[in-house]
PATIVO-989968 format. One record per residue (C-alpha): residue number from 1; residue in three letters; x, y negated, z. Coordinates in Angstrom, 3 decimals. Layout:
<pts>
<pt num="NUM" residu="ALA" east="X" north="Y" up="Z"/>
...
</pts>
This chain:
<pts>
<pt num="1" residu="UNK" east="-3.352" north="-8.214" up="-8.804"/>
<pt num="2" residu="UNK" east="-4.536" north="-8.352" up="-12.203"/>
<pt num="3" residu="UNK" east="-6.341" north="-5.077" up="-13.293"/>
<pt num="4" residu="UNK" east="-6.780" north="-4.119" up="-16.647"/>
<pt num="5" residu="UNK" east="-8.953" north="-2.460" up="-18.858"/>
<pt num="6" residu="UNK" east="-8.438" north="0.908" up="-18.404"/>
<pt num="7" residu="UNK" east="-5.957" north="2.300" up="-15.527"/>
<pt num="8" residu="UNK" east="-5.474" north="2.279" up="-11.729"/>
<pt num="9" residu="UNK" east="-7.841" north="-0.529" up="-9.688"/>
<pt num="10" residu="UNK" east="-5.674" north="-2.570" up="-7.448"/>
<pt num="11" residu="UNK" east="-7.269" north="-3.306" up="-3.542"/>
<pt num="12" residu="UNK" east="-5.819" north="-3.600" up="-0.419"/>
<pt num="13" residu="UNK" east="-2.987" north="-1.561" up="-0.579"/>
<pt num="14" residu="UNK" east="-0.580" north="-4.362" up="1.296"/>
<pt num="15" residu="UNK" east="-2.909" north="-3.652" up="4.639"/>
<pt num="16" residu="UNK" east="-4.054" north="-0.196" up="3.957"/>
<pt num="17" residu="UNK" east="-0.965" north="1.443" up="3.498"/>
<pt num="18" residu="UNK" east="0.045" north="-0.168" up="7.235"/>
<pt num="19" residu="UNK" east="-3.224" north="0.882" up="8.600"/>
<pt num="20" residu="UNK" east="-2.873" north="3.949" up="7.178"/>
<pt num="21" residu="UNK" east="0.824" north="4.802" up="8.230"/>
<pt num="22" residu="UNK" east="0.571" north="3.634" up="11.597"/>
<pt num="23" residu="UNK" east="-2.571" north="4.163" up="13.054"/>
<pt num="24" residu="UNK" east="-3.451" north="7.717" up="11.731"/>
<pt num="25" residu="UNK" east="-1.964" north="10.347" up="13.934"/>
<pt num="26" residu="UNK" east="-2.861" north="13.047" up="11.273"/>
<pt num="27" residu="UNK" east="0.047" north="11.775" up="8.794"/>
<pt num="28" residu="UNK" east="3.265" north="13.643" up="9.810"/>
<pt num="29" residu="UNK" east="6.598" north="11.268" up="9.542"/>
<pt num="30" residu="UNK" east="9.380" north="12.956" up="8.691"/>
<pt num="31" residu="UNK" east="13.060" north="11.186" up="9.861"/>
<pt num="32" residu="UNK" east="15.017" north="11.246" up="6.375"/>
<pt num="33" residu="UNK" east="18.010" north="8.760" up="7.608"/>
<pt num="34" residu="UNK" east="19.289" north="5.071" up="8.964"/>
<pt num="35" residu="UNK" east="20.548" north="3.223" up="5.915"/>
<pt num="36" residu="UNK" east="22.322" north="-0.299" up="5.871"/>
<pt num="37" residu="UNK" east="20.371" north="-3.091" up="4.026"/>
<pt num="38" residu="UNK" east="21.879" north="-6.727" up="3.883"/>
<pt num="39" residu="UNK" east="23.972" north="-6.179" up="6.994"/>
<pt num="40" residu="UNK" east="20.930" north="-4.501" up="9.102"/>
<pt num="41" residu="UNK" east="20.195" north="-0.833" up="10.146"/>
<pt num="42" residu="UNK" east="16.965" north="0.701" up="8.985"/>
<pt num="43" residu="UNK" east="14.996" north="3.746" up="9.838"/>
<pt num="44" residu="UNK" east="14.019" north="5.789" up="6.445"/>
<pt num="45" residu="UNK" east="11.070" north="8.109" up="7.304"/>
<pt num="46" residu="UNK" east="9.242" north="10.437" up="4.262"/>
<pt num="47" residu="UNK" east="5.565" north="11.686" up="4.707"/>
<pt num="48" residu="UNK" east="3.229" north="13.565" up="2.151"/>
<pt num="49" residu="UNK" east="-0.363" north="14.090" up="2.673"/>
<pt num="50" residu="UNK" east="-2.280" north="16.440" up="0.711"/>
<pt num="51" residu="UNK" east="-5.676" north="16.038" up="-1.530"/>
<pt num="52" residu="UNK" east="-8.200" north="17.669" up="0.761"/>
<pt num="53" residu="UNK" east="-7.177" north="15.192" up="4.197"/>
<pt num="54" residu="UNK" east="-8.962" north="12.412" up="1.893"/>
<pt num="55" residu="UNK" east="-6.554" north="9.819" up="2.862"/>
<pt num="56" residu="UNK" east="-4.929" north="8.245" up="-0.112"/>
<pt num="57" residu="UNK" east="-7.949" north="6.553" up="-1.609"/>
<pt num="58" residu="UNK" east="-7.393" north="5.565" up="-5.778"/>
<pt num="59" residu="UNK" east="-10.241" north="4.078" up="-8.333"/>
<pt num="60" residu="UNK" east="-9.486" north="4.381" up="-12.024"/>
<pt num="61" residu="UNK" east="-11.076" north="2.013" up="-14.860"/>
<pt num="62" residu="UNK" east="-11.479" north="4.412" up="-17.935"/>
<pt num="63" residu="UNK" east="-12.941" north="4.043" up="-21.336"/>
<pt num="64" residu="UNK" east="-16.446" north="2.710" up="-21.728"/>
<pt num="65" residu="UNK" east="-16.849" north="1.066" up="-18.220"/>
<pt num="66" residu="UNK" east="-16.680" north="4.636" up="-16.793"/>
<pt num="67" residu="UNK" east="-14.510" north="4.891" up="-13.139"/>
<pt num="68" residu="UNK" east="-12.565" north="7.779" up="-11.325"/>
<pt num="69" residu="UNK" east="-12.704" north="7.820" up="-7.813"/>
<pt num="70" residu="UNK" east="-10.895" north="9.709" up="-5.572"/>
<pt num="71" residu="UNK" east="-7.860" north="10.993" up="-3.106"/>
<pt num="72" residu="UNK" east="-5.302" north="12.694" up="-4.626"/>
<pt num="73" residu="UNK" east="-2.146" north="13.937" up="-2.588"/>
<pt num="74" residu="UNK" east="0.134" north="11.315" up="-2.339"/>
<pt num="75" residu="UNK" east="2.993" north="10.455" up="-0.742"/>
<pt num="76" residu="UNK" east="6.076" north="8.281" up="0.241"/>
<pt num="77" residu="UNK" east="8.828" north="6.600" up="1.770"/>
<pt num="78" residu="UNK" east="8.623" north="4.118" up="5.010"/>
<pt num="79" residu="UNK" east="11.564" north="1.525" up="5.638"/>
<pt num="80" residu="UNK" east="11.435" north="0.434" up="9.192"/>
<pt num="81" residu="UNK" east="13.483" north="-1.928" up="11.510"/>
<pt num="82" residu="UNK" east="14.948" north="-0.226" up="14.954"/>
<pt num="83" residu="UNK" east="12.149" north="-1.522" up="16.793"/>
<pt num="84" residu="UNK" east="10.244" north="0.710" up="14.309"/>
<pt num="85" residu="UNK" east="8.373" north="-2.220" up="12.666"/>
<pt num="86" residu="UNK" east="7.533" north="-1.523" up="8.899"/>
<pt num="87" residu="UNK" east="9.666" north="-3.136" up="6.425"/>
<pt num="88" residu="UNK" east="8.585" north="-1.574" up="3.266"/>
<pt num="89" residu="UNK" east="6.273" north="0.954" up="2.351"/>
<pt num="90" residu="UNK" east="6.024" north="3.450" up="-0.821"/>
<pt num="91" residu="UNK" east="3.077" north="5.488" up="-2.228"/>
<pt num="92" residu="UNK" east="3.499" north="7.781" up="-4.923"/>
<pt num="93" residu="UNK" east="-0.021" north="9.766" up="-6.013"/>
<pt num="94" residu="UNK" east="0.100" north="12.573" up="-8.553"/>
<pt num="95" residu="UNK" east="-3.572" north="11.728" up="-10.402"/>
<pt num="96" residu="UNK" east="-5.205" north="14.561" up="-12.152"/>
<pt num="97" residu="UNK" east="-6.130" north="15.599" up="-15.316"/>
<pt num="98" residu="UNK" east="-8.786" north="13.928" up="-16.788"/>
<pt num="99" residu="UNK" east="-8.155" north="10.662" up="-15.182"/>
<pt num="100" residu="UNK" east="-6.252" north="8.895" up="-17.819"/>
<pt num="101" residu="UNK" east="-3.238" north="8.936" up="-15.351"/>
<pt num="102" residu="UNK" east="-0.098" north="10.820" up="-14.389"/>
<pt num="103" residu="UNK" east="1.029" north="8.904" up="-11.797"/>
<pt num="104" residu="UNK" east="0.763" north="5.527" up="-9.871"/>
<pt num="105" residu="UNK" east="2.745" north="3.904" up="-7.281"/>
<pt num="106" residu="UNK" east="2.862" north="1.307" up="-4.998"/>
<pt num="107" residu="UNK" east="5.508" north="-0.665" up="-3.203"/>
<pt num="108" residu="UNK" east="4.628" north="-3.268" up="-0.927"/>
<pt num="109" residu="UNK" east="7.237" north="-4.733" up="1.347"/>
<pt num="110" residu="UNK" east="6.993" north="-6.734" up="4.167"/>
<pt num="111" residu="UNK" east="8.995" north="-9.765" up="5.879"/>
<pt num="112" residu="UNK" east="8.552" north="-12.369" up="8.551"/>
<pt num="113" residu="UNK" east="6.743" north="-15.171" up="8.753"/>
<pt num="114" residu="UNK" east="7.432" north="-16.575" up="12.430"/>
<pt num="115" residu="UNK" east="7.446" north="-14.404" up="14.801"/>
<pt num="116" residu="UNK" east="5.224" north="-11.993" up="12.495"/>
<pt num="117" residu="UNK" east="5.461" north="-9.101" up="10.297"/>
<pt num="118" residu="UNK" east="3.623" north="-10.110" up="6.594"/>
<pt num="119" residu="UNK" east="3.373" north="-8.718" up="3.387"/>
<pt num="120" residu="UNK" east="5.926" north="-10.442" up="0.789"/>
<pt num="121" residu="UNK" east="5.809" north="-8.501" up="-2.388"/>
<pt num="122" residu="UNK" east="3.710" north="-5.700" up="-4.005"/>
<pt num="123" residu="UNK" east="4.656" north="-3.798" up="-6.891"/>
<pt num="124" residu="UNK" east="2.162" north="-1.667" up="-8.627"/>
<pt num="125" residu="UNK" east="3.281" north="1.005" up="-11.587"/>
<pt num="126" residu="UNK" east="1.267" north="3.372" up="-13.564"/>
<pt num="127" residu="UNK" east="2.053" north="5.769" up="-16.196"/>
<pt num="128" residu="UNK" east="-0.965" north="7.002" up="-18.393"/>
<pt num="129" residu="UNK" east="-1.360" north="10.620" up="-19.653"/>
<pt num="130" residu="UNK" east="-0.173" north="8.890" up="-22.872"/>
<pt num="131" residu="UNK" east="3.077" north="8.026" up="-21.497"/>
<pt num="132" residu="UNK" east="2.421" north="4.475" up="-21.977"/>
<pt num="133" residu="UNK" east="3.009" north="2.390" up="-18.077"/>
<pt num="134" residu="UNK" east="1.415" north="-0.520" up="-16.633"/>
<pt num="135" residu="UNK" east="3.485" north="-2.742" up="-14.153"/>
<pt num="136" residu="UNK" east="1.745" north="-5.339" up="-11.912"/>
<pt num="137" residu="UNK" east="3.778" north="-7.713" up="-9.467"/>
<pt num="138" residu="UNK" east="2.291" north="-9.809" up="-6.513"/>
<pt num="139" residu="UNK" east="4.251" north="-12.495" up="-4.033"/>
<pt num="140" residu="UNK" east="2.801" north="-13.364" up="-1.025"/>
<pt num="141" residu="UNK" east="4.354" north="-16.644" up="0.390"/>
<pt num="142" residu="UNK" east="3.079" north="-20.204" up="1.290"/>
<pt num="143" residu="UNK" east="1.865" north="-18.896" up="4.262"/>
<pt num="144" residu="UNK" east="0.130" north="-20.935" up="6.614"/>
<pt num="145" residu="UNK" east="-1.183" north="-20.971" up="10.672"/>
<pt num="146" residu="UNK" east="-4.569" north="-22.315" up="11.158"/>
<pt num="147" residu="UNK" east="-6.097" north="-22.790" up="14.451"/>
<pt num="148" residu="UNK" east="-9.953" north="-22.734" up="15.756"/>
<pt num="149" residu="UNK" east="-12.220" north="-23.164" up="18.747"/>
<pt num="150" residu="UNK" east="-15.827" north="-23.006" up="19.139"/>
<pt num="151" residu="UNK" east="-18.052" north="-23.475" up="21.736"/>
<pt num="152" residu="UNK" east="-21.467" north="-22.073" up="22.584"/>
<pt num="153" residu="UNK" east="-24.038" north="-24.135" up="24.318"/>
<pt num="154" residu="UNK" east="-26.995" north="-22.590" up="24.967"/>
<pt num="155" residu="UNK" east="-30.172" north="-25.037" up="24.975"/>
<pt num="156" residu="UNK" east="-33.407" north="-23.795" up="27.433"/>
<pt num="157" residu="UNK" east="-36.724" north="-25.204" up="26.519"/>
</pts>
């Protein structure tokens, strides 16, 4: 994603987010509703997490080379299929003062490739204490399978 000169930093939200909405037990999921998209039922669950469990990680470029760091309480919306497999993931953090942010969210939504659940798009949106936004987009395709083997031989002298 590009980044620009002053604003939110862009990482690895398209694994993170996954990581950090299935694997951490602290993050309570709250069961909003099943909804119909393109002919398919999905499971629509909300969770918030506040500032002080550290979770929701955000870096901020700001005049003069200077950088924000830190977790702000954040939180979102999780699409997932019945067999609870995450379709799309939202992450809304309220940035404070001082920042040069109001508020930045991600989107990142996810597809399959295969047999395999894989990130397909990524939208990034920031709004600046200005008012002014910033809007970043990211596709994920052409992917590709590559296969490996190695073999150790150990040599005694």
């Amino acid at each position: 994603m590009p980044v620009m000169r002053r604003g939110p930093v862009p990482g690895s939200e398209w694994t993170d987010l996954v990581t950090l909405i299935g694997y951490d037990a602290s993050i309570a999921l709250q069961f909003e509703q099943d909804i119909t998209v393109d002919g398919s039922t999905v499971k629509v669950f909300r969770y918030e997490v506040s500032a002080k469990d550290e979770i929701c990680r955000l870096r901020v470029t700001r005049l003069f080379h200077r950088e924000w760091k830190g977790s702000p309480p954040c939180g979102g919306v999780i699409w997932t299929n019945q067999q609870f497999r995450i379709l799309r993931i939202t992450k809304e953090m309220l940035v404070p003062p001082g920042t040069g942010l109001k508020k930045f969210r991600v989107v990142v939504q996810y597809g399959w490739w295969g047999e395999r659940l894989v990130p397909v798009k990524m939208y990034l949106e920031s709004t600046s204490s200005d008012g002014s936004s910033q809007v970043s987009t990211a596709t994920f395709d052409n992917y590709r399978e590559f296969e490996t083997s190695s073999r150790l031989v150990w040599e005694t002298r």
